[in-house]
SETOR-100975 format. One line per field, with one value per residue (C-alpha): residue number from 1; residue in one letter; x, y, z. Coordinates in steps of 0.5 Angstrom, whole numbers, plus 500, padded with zeros to 3 digits. Example, Ala and Ser with C-alpha at 12.3 -4.5 7.8 and 13.67 -1.06 7.14 Angstrom:
n = c(1 / 2);
res = c(A / S);
east = c(525 / 527);
north = c(491 / 498);
up = c(516 / 514);
END
This chain:
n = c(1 / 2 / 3 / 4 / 5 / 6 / 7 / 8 / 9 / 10 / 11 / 12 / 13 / 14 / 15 / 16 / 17 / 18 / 19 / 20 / 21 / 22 / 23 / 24 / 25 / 26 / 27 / 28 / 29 / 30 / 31 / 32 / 33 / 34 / 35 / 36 / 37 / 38 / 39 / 40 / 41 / 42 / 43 / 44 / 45 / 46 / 47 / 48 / 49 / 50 / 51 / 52 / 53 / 54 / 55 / 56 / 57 / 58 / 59 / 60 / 61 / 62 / 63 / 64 / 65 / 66 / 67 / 68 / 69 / 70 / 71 / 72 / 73 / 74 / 75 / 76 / 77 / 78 / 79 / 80 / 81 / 82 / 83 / 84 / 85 / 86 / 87 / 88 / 89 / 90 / 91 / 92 / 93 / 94 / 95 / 96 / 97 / 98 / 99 / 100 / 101 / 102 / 103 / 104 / 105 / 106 / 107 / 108 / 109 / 110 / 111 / 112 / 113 / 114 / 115 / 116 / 117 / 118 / 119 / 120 / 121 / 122 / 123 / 124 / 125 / 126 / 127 / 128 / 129 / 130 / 131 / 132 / 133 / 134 / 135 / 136 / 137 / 138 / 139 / 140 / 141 / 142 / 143 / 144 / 145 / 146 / 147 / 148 / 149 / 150 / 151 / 152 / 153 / 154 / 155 / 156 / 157 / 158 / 159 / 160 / 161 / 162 / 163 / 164 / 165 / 166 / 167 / 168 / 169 / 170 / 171 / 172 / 173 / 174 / 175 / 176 / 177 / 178 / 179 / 180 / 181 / 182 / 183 / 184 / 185 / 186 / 187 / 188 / 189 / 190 / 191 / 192 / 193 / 194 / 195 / 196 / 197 / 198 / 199 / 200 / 201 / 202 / 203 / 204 / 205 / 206 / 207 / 208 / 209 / 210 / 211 / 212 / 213 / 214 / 215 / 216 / 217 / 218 / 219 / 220 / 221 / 222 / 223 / 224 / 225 / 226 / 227 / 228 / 229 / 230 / 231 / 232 / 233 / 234 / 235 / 236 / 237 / 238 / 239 / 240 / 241 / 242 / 243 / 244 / 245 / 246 / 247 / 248 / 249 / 250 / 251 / 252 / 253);
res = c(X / X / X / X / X / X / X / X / X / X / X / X / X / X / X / X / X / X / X / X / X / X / X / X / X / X / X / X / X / X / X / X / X / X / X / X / X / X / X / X / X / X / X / X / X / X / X / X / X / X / X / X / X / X / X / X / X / X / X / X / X / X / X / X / X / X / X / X / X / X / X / X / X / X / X / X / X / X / X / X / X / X / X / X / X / X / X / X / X / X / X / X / X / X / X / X / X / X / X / X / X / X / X / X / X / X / X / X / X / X / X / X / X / X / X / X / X / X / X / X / X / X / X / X / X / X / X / X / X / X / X / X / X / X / X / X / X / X / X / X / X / X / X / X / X / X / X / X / X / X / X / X / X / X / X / X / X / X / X / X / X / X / X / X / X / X / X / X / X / X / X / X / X / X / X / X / X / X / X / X / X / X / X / X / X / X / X / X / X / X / X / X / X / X / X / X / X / X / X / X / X / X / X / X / X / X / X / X / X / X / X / X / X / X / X / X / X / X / X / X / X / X / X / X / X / X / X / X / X / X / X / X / X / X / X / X / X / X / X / X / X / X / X / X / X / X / X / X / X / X / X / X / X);
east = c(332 / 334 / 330 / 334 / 334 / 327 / 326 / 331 / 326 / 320 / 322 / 325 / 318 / 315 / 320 / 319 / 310 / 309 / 305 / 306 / 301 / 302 / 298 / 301 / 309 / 306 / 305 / 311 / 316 / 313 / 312 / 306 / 302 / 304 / 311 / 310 / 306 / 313 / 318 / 313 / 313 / 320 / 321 / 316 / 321 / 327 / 323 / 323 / 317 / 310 / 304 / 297 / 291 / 293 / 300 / 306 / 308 / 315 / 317 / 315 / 311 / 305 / 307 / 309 / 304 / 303 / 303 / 296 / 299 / 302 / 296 / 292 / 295 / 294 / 288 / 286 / 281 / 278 / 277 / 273 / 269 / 268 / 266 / 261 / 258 / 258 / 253 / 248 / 248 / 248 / 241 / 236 / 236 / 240 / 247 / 253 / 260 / 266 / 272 / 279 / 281 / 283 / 277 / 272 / 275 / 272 / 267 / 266 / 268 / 262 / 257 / 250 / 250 / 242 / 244 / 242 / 246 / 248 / 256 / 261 / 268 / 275 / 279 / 281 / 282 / 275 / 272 / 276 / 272 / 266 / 267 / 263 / 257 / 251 / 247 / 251 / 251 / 258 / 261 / 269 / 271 / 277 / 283 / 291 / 292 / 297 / 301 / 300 / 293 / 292 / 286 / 284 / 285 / 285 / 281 / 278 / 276 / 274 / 269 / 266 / 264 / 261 / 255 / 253 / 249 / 250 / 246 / 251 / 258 / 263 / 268 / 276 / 281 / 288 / 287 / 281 / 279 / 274 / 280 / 283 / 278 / 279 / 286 / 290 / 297 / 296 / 293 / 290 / 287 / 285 / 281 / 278 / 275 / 272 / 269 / 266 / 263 / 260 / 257 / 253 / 247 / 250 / 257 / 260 / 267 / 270 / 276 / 280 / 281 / 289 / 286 / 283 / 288 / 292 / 294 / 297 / 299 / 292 / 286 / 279 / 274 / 271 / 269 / 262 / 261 / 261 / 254 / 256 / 263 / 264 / 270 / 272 / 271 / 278 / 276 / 275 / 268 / 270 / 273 / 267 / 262 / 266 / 265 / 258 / 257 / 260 / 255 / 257 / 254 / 259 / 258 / 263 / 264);
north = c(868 / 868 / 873 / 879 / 879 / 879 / 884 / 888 / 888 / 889 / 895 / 897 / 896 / 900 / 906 / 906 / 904 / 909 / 902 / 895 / 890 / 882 / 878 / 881 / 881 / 873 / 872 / 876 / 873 / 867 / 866 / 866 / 870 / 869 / 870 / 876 / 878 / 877 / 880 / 887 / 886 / 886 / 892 / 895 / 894 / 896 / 903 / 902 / 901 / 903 / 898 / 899 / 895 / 889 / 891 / 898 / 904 / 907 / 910 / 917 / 917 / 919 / 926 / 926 / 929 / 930 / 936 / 937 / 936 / 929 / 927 / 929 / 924 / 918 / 913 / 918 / 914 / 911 / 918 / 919 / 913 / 916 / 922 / 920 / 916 / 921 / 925 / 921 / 924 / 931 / 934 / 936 / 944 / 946 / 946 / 943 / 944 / 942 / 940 / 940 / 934 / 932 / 927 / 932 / 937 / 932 / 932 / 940 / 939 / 934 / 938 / 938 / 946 / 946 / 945 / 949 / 950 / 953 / 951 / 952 / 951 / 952 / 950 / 955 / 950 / 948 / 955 / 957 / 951 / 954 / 960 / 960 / 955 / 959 / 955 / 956 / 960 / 960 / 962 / 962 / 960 / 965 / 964 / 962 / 959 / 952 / 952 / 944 / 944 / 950 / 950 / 955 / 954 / 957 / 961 / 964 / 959 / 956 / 961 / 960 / 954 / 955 / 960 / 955 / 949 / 945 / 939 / 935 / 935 / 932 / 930 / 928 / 924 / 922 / 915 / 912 / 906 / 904 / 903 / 910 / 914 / 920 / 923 / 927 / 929 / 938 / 939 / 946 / 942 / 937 / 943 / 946 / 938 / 936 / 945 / 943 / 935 / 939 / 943 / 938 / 935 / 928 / 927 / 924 / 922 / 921 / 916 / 911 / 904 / 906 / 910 / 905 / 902 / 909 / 913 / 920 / 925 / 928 / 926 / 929 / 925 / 918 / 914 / 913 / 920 / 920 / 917 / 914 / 911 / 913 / 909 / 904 / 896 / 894 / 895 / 889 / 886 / 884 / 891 / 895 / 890 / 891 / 899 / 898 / 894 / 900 / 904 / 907 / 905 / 903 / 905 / 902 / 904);
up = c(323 / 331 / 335 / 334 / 327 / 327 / 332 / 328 / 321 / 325 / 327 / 322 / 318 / 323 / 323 / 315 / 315 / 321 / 325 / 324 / 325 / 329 / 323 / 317 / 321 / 323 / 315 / 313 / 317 / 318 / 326 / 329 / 332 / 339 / 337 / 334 / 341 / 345 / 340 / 340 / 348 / 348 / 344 / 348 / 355 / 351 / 349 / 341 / 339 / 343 / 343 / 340 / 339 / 334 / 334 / 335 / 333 / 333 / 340 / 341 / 335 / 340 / 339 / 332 / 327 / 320 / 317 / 312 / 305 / 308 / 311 / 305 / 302 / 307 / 306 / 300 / 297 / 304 / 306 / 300 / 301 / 309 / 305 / 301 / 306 / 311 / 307 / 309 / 316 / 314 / 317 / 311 / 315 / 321 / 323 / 323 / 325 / 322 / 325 / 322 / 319 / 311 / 311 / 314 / 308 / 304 / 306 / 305 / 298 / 297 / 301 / 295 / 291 / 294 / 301 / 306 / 312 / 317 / 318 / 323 / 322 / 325 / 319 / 314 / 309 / 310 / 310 / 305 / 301 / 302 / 302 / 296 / 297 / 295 / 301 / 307 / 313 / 314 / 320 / 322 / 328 / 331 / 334 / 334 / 327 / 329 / 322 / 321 / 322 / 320 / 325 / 329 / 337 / 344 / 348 / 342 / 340 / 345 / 347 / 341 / 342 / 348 / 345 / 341 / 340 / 333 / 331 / 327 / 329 / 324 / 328 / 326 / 331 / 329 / 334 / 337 / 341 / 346 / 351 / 351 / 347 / 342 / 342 / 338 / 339 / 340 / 347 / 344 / 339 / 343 / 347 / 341 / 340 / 346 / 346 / 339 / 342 / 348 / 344 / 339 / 339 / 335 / 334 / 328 / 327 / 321 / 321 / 317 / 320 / 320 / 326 / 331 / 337 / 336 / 342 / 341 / 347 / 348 / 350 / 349 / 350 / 350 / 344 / 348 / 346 / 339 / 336 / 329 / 327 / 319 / 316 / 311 / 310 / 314 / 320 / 322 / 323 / 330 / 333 / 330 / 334 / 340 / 338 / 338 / 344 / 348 / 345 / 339 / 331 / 326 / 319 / 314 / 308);
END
């Protein structure tokens, strides 16, 4: 296979799987790894794809966002497994915020009938989850309600936040790295995030492996400021030793 039809098929692969990765293109087309480097390289230069860690992402898709019902179906048993885990976390009393995110939802669904929170939330989904939960103090979070997320943002929002000092957060991201930190691809949301990091005395983040080496458009904080990584067993022995060496424990589950 000449160099232009392999470029060809790795972004094809990548347009159709939304991110392709160097050893599994390696193996599929039957090149090294440093090939595979050189060919990602080239389609970086040419503005086709967009290099991440470990592999690329389809040009532009820094700003592409999923809508909740795609993404609730994305790595479903991962984020179960992420939920499940998570719970460990969760203060005997005392107060947590939710922030929106499919696998912080699931973990509101898994919250124990006897548990006696209080929680704060700007996700509809999720308060609407516990609305009924006989152990908690629900408050919601208020503000412009944006249509893919279905989460409230702006300075509504974002005063709220700022009145409060919770002793958990559980935290969602769409990218995260030691290098460029905690995005997502809504500047609001970003806002409403790094608000809700401010205003937590430890910050869970709750993300599946597919998520690390990701960047998307809007930043909202360093990886160093979250205490505990919750994710799955791909994550690599090596990225999660490197995540902790910068300061952040890793659970893998």
């Amino acid at each position: 296979m000449y160099a232009a039809e392999r470029q060809q098929e790795i972004l094809r692969l990548a347009r159709d799987g939304g991110r392709v990765d160097v050893v599994s293109l390696a193996e599929e087309l039957q090149v090294t790894a440093e090939t595979i480097r050189r060919d990602l390289k080239a389609l970086d230069r040419a503005g086709l794809l967009r290099r991440v860690h470990g592999g690329a992402i389809p040009a532009g898709r820094l700003d592409f966002e999923p809508d909740l019902i795609e993404r609730e179906s994305t790595a479903a048993d991962e984020k179960d497994r992420i939920a499940k885990a998570a719970l460990a976390e969760l203060p005997v009393e005392g107060s947590v915020i939710l922030d929106a995110g499919t696998t912080v939802a699931r973990l509101a669904a898994a919250l124990p009938l006897d548990s006696e929170l209080t929680v704060v939330t700007h996700s509809l989904p999720i308060a609407a989850r516990l609305a009924d939960h006989p152990g908690l103090q629900l408050h919601l979070v208020g503000g412009r309600v944006r249509h893919r997320t279905r989460a409230a943002v702006d300075a509504w929002a974002l005063r709220a936040y700022g009145e409060i000092r919770a002793d958990v957060l559980f935290v969602a991201a769409n990218g995260f790295s030691t290098a460029h930190g905690l995005t997502t691809p809504d500047l609001a949301e970003a806002a409403v995030k790094r608000a809700a990091v401010a205003a937590a005395r430890r910050v869970v983040l709750l993300a599946d492996s597919d998520k690390h080496g990701q960047e998307h458009f809007a930043r909202f904080g360093d990886l160093e400021d979250v205490d505990l990584l919750v994710t799955d067993s791909a994550l690599s022995s090596e990225d999660a030793a490197a995540i902790e060496r910068a300061g952040t424990e890793v659970v893998r589950a």
